[in-house]
C-alpha positions, 0 to 999 in steps of 0.5 A, a space after each residue: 933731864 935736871 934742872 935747878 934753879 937758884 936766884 940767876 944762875 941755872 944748872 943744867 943736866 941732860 942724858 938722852 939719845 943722840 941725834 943730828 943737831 942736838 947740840 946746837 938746838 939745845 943751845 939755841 933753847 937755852 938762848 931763847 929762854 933767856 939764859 947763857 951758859 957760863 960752863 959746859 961739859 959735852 959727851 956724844 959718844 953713845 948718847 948725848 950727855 951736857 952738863 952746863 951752869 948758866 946765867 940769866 942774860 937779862 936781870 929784869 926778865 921774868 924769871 923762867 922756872 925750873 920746870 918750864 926750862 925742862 919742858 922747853 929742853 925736854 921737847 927740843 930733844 925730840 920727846 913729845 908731851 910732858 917728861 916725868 
């Protein structure tokens, strides 16, 4: 998981195991943190893989940090705690 910040865009990187409705679901998180992805590269073959460039959908929102974005997508892929 890599997450990287610069003013209003975010680029997303994710490497983890595939399961039943990851895709959607890390959709779904990125929405409710207030980013829309701009351009996506997907691979679900052996395990799930995404790359995205995302953009804040709101200008005036509290900018989320990195490091929050991670946790959120770290926990919706299934692993509890926090990621190193």
């Amino acid at each position: 998981f890599d997450v990287e910040r610069r003013n209003m865009d975010t680029r997303i990187e994710i490497c983890c195991a595939a399961k039943p409705g990851l895709l959607l679901s890390t959709v779904n998180t990125l929405e409710l943190l207030g980013l829309e992805i701009q351009q996506c590269v997907i691979s679900c073959f052996n395990d799930f893989s995404m790359q995205a460039s995302c953009s804040d959908v709101v200008e005036q929102q509290a900018e989320t940090n990195s490091e929050d974005i991670k946790q959120a997508l770290f926990r919706n892929a299934g692993y509890g705690g926090r990621c190193l």
